[in-house]
mmCIF file of the N, C-alpha and C atoms, coordinates in Angstrom:
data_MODEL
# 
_entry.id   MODEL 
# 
loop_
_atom_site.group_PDB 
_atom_site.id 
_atom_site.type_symbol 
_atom_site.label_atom_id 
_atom_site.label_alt_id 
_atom_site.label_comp_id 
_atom_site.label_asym_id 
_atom_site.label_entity_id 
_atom_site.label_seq_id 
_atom_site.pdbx_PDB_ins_code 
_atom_site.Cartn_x 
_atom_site.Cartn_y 
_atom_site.Cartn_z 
_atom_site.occupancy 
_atom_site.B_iso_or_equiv 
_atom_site.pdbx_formal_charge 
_atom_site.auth_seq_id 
_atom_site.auth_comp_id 
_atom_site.auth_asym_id 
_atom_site.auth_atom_id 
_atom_site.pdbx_PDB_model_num 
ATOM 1   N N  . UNK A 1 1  ? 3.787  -13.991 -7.598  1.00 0.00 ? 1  UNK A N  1 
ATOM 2   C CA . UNK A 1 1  ? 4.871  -13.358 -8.321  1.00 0.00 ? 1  UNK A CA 1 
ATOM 3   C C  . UNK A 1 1  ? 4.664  -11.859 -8.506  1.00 0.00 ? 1  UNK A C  1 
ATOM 4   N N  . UNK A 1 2  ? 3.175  -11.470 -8.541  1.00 0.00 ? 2  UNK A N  1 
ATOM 5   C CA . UNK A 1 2  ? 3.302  -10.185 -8.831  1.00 0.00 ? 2  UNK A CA 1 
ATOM 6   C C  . UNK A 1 2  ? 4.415  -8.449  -7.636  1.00 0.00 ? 2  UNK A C  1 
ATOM 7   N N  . UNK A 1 3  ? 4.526  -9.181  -6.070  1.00 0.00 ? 3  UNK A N  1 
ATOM 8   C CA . UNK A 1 3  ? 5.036  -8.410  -5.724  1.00 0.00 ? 3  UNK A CA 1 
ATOM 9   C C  . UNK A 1 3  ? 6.907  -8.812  -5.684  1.00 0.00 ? 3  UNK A C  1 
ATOM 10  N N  . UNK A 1 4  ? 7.247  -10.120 -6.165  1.00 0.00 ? 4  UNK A N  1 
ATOM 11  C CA . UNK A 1 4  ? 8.404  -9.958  -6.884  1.00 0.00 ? 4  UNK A CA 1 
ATOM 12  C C  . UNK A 1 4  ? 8.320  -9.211  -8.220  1.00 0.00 ? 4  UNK A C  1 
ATOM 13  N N  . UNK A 1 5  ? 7.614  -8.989  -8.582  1.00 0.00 ? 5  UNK A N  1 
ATOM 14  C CA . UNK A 1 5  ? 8.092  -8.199  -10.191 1.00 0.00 ? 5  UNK A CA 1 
ATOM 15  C C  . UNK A 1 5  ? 8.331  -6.531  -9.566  1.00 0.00 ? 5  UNK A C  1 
ATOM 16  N N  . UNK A 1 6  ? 6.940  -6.324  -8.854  1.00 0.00 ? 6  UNK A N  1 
ATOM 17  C CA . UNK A 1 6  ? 7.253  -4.973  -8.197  1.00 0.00 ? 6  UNK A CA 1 
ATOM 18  C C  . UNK A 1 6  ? 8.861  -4.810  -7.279  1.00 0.00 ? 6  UNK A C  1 
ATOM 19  N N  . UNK A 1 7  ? 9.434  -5.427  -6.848  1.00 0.00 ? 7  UNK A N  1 
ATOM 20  C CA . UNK A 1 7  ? 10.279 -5.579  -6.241  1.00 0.00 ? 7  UNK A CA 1 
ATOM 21  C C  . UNK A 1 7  ? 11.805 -5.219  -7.438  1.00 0.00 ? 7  UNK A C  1 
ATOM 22  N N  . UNK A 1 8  ? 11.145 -6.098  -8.120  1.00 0.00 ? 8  UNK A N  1 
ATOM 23  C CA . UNK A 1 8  ? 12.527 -5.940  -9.480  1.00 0.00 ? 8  UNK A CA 1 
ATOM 24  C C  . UNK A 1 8  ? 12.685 -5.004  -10.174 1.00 0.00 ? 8  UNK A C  1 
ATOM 25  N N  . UNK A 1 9  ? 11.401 -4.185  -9.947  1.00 0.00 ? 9  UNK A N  1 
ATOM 26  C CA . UNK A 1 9  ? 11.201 -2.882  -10.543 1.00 0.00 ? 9  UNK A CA 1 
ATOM 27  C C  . UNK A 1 9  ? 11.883 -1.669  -9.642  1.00 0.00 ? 9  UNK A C  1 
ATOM 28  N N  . UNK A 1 10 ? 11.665 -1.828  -8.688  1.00 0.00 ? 10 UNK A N  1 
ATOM 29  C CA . UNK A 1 10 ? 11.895 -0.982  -7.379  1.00 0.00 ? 10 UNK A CA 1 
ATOM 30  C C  . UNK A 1 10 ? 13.201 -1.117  -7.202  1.00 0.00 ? 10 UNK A C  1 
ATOM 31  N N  . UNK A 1 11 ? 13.880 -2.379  -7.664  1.00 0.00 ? 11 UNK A N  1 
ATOM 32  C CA . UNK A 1 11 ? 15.250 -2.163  -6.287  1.00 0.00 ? 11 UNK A CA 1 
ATOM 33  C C  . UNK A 1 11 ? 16.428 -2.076  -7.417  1.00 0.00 ? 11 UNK A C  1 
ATOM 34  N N  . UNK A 1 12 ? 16.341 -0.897  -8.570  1.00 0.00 ? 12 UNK A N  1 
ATOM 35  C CA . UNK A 1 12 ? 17.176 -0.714  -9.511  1.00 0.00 ? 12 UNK A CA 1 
ATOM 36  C C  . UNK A 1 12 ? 17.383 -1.137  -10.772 1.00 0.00 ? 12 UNK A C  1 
ATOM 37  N N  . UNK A 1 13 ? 16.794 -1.585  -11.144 1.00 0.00 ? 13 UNK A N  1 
ATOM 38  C CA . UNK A 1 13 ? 16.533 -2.197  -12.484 1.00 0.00 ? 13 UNK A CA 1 
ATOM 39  C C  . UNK A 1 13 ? 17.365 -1.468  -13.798 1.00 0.00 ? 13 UNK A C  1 
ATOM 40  N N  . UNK A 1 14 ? 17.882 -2.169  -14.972 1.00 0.00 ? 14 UNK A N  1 
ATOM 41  C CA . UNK A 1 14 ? 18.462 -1.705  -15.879 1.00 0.00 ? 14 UNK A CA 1 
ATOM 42  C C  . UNK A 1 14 ? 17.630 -1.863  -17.035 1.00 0.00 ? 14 UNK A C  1 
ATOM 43  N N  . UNK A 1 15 ? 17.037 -0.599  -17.882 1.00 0.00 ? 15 UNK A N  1 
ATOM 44  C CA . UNK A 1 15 ? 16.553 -0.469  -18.908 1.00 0.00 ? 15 UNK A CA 1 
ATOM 45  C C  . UNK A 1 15 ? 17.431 -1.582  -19.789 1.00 0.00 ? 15 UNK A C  1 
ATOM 46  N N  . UNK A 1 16 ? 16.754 -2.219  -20.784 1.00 0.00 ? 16 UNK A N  1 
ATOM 47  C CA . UNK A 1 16 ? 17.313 -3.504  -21.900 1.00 0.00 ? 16 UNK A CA 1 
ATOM 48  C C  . UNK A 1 16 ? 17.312 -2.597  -22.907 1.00 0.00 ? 16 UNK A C  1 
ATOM 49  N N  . UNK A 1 17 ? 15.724 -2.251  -23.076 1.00 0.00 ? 17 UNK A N  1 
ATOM 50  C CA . UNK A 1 17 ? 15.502 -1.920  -24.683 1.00 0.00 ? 17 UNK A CA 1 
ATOM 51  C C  . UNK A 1 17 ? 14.048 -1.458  -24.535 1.00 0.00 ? 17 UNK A C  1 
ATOM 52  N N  . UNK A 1 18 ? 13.483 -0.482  -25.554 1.00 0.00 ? 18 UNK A N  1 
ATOM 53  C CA . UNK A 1 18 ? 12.375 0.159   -25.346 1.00 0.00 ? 18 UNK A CA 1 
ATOM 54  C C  . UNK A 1 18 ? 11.722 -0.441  -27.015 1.00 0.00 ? 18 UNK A C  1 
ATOM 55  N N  . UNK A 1 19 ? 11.101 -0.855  -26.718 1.00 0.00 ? 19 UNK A N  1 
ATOM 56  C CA . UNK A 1 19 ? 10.528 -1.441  -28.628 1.00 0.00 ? 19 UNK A CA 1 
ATOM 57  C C  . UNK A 1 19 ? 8.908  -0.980  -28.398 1.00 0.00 ? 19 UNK A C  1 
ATOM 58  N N  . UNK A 1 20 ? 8.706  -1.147  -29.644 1.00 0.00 ? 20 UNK A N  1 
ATOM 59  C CA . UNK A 1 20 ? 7.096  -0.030  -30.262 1.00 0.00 ? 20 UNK A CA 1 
ATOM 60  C C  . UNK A 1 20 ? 6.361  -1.534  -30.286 1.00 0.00 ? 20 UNK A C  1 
ATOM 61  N N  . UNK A 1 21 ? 5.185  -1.608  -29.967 1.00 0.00 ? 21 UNK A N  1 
ATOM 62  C CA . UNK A 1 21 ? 3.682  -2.775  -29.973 1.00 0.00 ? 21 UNK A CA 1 
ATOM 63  C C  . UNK A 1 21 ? 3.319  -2.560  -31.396 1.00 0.00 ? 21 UNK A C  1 
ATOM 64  N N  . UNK A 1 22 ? 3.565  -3.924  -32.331 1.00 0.00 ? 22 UNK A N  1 
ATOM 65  C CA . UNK A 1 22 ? 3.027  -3.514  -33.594 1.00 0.00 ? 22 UNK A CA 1 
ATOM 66  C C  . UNK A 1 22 ? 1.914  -2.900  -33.777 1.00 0.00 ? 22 UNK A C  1 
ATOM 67  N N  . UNK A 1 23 ? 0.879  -3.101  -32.684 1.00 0.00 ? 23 UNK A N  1 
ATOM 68  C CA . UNK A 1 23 ? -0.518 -2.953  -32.914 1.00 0.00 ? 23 UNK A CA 1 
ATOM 69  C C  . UNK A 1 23 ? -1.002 -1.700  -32.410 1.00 0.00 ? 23 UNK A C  1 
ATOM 70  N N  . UNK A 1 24 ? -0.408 -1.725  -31.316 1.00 0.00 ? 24 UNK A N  1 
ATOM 71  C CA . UNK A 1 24 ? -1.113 -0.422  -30.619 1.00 0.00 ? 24 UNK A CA 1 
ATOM 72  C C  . UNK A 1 24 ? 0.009  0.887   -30.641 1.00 0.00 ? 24 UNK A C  1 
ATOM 73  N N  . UNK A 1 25 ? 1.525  0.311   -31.399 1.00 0.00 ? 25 UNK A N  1 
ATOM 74  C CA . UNK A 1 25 ? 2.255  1.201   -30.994 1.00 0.00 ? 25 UNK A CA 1 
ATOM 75  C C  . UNK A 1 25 ? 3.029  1.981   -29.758 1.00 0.00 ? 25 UNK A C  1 
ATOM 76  N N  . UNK A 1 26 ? 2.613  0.991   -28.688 1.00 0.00 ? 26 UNK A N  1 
ATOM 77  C CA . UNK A 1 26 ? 2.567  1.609   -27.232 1.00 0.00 ? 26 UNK A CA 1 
ATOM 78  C C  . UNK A 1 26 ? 4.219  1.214   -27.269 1.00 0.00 ? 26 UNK A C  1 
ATOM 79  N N  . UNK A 1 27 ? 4.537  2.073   -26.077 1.00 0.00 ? 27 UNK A N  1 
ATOM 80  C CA . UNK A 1 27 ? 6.431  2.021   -25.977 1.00 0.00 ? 27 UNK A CA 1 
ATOM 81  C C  . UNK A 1 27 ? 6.525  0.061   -24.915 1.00 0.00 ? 27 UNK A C  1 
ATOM 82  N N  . UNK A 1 28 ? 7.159  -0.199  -24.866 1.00 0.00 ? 28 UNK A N  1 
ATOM 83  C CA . UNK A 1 28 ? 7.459  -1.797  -24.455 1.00 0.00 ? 28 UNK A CA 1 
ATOM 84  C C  . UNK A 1 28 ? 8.688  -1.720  -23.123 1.00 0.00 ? 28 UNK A C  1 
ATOM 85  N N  . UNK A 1 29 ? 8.654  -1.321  -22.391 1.00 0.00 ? 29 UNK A N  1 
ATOM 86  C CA . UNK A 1 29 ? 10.283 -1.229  -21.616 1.00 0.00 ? 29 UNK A CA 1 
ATOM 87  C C  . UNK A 1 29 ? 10.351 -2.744  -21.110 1.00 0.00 ? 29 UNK A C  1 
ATOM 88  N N  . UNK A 1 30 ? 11.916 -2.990  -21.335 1.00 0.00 ? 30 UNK A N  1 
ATOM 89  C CA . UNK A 1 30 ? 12.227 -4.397  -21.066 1.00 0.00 ? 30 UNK A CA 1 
ATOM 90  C C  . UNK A 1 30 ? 13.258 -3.853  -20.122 1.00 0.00 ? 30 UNK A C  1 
ATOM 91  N N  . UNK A 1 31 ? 13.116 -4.510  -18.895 1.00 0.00 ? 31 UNK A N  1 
ATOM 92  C CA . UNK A 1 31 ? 14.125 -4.576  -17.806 1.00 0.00 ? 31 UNK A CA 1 
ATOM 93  C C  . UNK A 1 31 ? 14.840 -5.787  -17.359 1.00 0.00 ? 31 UNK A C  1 
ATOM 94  N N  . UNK A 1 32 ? 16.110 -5.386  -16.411 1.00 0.00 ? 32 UNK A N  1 
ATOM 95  C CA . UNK A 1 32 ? 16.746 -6.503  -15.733 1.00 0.00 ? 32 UNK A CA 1 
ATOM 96  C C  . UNK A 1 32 ? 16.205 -5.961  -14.135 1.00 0.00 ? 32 UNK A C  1 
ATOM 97  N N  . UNK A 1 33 ? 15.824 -6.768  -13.117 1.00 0.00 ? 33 UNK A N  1 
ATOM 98  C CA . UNK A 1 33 ? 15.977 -6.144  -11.644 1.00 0.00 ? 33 UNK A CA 1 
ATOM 99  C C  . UNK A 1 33 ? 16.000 -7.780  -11.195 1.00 0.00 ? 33 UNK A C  1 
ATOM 100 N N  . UNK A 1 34 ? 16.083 -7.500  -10.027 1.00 0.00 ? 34 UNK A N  1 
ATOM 101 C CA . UNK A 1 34 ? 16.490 -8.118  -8.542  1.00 0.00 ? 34 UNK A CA 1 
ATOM 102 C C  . UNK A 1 34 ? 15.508 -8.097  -7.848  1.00 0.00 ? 34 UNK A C  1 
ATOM 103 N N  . UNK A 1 35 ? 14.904 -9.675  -7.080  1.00 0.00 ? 35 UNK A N  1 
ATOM 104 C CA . UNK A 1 35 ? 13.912 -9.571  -6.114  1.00 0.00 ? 35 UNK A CA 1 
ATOM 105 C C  . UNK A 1 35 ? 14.826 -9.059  -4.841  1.00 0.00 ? 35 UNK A C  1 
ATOM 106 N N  . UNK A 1 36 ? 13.656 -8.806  -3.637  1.00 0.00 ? 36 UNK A N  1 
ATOM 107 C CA . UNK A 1 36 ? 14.555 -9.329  -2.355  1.00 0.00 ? 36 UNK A CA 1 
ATOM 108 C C  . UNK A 1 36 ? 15.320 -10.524 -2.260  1.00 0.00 ? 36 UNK A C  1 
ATOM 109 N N  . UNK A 1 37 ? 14.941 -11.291 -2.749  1.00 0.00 ? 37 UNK A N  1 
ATOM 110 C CA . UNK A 1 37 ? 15.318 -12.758 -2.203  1.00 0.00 ? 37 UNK A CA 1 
ATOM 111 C C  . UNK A 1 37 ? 16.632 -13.687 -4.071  1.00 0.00 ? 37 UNK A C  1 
ATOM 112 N N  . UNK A 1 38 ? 16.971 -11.760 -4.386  1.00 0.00 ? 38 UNK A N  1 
ATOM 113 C CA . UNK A 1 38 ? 17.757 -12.292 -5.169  1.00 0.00 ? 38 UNK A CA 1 
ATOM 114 C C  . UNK A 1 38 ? 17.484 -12.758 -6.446  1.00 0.00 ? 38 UNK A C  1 
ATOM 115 N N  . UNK A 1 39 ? 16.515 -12.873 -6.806  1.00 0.00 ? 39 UNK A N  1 
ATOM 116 C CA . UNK A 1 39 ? 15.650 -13.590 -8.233  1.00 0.00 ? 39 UNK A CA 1 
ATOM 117 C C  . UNK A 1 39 ? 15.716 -12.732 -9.152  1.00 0.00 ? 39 UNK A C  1 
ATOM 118 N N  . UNK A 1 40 ? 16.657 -13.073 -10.168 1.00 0.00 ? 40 UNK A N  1 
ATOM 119 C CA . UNK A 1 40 ? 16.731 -11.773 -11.539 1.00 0.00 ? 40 UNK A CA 1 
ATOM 120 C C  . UNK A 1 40 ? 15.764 -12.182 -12.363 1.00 0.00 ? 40 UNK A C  1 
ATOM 121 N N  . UNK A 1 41 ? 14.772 -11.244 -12.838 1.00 0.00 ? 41 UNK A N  1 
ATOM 122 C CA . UNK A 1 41 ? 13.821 -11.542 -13.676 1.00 0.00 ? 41 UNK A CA 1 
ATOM 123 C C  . UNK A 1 41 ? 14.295 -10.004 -14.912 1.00 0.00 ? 41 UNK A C  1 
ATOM 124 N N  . UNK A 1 42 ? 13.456 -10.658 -15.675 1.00 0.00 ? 42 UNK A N  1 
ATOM 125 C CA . UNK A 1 42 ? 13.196 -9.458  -16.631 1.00 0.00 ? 42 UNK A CA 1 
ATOM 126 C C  . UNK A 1 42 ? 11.630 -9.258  -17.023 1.00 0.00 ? 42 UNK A C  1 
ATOM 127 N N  . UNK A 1 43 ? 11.795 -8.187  -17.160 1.00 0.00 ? 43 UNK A N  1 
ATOM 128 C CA . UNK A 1 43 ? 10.146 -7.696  -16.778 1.00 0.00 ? 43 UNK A CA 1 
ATOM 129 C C  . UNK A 1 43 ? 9.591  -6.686  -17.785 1.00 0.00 ? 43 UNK A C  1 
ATOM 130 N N  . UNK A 1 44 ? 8.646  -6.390  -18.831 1.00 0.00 ? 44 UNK A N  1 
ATOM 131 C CA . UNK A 1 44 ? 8.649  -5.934  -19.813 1.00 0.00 ? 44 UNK A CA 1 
ATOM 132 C C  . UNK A 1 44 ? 6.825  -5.083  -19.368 1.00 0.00 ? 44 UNK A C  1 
ATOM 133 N N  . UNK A 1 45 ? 7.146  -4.139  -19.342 1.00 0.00 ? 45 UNK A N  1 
ATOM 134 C CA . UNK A 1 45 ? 5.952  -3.300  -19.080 1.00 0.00 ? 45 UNK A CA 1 
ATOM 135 C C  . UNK A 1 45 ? 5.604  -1.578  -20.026 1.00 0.00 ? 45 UNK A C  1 
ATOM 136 N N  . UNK A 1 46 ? 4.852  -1.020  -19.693 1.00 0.00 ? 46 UNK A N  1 
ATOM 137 C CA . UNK A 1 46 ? 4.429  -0.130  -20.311 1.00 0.00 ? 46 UNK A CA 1 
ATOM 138 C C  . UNK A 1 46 ? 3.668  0.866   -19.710 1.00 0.00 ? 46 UNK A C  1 
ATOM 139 N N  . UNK A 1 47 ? 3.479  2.437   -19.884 1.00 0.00 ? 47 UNK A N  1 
ATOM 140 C CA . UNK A 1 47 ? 3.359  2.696   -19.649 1.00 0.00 ? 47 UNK A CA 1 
ATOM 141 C C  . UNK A 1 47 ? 1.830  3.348   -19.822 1.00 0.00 ? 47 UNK A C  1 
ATOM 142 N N  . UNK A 1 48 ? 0.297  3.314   -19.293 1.00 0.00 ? 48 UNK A N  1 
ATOM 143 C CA . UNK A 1 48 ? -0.757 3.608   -19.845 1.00 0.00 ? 48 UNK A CA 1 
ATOM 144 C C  . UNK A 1 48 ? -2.115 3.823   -19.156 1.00 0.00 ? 48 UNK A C  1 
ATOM 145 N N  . UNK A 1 49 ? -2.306 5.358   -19.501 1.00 0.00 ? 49 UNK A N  1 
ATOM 146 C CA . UNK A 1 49 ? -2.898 6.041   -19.098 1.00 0.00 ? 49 UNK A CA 1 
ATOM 147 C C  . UNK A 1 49 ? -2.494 6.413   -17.356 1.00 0.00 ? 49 UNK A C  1 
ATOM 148 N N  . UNK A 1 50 ? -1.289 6.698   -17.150 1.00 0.00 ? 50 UNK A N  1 
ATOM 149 C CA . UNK A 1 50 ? -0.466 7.214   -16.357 1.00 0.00 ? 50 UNK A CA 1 
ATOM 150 C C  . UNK A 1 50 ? -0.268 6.340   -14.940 1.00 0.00 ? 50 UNK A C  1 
ATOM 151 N N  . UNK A 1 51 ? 0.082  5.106   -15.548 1.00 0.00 ? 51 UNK A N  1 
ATOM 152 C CA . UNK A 1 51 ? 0.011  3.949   -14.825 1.00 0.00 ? 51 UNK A CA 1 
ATOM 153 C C  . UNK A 1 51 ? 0.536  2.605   -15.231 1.00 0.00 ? 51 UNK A C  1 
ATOM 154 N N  . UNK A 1 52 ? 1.831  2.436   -14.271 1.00 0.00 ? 52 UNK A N  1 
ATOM 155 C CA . UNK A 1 52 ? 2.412  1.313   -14.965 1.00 0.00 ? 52 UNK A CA 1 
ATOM 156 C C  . UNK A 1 52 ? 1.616  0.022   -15.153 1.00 0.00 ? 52 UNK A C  1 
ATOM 157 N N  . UNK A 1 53 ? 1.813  -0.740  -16.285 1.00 0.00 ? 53 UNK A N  1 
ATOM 158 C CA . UNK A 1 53 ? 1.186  -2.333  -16.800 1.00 0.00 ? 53 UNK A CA 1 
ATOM 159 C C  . UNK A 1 53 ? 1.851  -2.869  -17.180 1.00 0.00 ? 53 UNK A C  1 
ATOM 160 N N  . UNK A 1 54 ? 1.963  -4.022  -16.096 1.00 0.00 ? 54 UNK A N  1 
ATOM 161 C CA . UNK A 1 54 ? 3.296  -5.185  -16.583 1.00 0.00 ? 54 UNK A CA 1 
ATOM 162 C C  . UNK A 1 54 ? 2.786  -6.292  -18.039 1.00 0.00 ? 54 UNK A C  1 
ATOM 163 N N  . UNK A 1 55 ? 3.550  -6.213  -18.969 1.00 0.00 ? 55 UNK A N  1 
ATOM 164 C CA . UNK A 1 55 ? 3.112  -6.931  -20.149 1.00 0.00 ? 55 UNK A CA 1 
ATOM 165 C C  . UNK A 1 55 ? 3.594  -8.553  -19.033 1.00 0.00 ? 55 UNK A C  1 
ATOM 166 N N  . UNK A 1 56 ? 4.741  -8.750  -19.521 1.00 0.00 ? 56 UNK A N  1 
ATOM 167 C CA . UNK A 1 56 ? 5.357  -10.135 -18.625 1.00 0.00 ? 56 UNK A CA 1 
ATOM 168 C C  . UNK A 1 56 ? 5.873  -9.806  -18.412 1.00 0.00 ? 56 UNK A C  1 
ATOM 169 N N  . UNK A 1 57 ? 6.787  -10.782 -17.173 1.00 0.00 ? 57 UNK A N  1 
ATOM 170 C CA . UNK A 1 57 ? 7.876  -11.159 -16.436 1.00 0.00 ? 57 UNK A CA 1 
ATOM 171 C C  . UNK A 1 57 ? 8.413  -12.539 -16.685 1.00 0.00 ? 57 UNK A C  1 
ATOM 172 N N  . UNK A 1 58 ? 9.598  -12.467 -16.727 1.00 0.00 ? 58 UNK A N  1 
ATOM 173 C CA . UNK A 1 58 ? 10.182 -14.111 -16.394 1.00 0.00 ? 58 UNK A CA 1 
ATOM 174 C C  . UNK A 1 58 ? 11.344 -13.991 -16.083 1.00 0.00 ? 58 UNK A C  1 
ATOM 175 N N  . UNK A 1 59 ? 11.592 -15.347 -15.690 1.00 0.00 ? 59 UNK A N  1 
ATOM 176 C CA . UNK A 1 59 ? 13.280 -15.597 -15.241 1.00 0.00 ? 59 UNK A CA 1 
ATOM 177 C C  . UNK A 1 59 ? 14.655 -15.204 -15.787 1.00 0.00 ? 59 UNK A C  1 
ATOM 178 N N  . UNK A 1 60 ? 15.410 -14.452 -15.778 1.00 0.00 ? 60 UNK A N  1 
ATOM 179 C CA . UNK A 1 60 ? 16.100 -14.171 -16.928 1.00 0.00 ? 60 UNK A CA 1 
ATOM 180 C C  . UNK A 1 60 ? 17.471 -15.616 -16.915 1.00 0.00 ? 60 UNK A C  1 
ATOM 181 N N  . UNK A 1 61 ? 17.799 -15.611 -18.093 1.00 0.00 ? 61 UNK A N  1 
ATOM 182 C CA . UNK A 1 61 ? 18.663 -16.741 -18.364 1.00 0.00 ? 61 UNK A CA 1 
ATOM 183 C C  . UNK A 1 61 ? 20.189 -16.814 -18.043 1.00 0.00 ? 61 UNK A C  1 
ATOM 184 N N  . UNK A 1 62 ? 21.080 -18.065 -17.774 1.00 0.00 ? 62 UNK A N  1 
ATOM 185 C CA . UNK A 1 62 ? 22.169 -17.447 -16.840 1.00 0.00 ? 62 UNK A CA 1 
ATOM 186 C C  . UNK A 1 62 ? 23.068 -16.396 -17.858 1.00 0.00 ? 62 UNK A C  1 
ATOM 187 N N  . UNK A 1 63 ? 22.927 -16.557 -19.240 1.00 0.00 ? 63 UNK A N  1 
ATOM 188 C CA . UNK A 1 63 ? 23.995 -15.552 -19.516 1.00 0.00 ? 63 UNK A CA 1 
ATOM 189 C C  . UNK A 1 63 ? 23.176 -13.925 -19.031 1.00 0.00 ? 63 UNK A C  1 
ATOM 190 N N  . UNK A 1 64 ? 22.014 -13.454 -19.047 1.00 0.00 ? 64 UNK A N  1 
ATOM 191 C CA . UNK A 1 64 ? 21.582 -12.398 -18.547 1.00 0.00 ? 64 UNK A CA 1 
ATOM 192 C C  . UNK A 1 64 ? 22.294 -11.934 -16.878 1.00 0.00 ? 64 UNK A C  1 
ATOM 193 N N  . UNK A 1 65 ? 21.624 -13.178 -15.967 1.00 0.00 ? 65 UNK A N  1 
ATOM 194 C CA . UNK A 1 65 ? 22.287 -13.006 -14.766 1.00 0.00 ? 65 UNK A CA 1 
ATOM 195 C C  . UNK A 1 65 ? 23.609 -12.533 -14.333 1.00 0.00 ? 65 UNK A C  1 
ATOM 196 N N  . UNK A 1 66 ? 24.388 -13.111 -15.634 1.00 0.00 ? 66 UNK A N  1 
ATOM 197 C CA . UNK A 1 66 ? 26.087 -13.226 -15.650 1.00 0.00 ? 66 UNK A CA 1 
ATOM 198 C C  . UNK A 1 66 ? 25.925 -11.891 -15.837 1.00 0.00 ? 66 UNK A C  1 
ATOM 199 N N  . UNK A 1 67 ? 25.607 -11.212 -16.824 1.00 0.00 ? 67 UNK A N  1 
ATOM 200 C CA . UNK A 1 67 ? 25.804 -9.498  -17.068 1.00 0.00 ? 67 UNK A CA 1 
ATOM 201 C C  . UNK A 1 67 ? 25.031 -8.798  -16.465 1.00 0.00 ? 67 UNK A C  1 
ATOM 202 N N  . UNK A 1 68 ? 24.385 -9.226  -15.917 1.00 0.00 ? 68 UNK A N  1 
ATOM 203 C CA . UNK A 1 68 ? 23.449 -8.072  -14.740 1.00 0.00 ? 68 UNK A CA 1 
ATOM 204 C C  . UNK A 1 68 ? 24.245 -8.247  -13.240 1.00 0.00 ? 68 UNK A C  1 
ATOM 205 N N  . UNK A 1 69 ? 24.970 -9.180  -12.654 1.00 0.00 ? 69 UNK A N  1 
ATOM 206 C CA . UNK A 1 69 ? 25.817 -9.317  -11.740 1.00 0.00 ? 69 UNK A CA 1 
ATOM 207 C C  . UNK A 1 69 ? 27.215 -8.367  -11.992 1.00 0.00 ? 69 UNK A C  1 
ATOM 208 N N  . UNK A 1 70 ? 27.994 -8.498  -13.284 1.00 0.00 ? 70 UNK A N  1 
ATOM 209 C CA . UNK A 1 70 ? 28.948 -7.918  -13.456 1.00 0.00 ? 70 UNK A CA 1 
ATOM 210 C C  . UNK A 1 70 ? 28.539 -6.353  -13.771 1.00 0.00 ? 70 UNK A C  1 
ATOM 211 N N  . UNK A 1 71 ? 27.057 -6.080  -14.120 1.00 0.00 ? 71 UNK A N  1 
ATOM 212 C CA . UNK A 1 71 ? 27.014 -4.268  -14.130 1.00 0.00 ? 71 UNK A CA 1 
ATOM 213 C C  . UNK A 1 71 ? 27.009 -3.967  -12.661 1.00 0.00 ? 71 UNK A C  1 
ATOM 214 N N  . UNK A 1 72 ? 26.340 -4.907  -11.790 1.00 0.00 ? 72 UNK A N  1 
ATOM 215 C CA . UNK A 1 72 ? 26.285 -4.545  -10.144 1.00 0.00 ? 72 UNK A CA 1 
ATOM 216 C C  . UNK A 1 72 ? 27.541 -4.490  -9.960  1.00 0.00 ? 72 UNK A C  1 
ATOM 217 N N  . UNK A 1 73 ? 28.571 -4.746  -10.033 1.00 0.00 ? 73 UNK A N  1 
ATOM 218 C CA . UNK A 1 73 ? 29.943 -5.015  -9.814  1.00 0.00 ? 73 UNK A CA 1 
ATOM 219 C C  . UNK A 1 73 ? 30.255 -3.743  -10.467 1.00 0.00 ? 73 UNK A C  1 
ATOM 220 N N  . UNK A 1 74 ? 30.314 -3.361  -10.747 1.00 0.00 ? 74 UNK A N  1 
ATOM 221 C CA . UNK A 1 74 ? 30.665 -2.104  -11.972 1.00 0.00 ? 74 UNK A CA 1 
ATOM 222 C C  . UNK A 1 74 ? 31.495 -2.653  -13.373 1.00 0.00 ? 74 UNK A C  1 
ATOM 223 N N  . UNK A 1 75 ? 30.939 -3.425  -13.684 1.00 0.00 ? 75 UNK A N  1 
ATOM 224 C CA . UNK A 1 75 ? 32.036 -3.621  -14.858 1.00 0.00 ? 75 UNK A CA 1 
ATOM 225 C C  . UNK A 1 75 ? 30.462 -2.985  -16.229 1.00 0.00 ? 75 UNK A C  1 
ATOM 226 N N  . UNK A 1 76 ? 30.359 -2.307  -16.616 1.00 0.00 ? 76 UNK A N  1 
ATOM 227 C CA . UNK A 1 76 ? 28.944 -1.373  -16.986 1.00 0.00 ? 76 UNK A CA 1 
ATOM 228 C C  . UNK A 1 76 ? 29.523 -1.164  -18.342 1.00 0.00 ? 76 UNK A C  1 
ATOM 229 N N  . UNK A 1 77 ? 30.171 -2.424  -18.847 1.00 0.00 ? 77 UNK A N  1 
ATOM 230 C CA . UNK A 1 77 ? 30.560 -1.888  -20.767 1.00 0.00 ? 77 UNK A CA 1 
ATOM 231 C C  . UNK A 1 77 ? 29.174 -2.839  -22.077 1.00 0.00 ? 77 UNK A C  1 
# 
């Protein structure tokens, strides 16, 4: 899985939400992207010591899919 996540990262991905690590404070970016082979995941990583680190990844759920298909479409409200 790890070069599908790179993939979902790479091929356009839509920022979700940026949230603070209670502990360490570090920034959290939560994404939507697209494998090659089509697989919407969401993928939550960070940024540290000038080098991306994927916290997780997983499958995103069909209402996610549903609105990450219709922003590809342009419907972007």
């Amino acid at each position: 899985m790890p070069e599908e996540v790179e993939q979902a990262l790479a091929n356009g991905p839509i920022l979700v939400k940026i949230e603070r690590d209670e502990e360490t404070g570090e920034a959290r970016n939560r994404e939507v992207g697209v494998t090659d082979n089509g697989r919407v995941l969401i993928v939550v990583w960070t940024l540290r010591r000038g080098r991306y680190r994927v916290v997780t990844a997983f499958d995103a759920n069909r209402k996610t899919r549903a609105l990450y298909g219709a922003w590809l479409k342009g419907d972007k409200k």
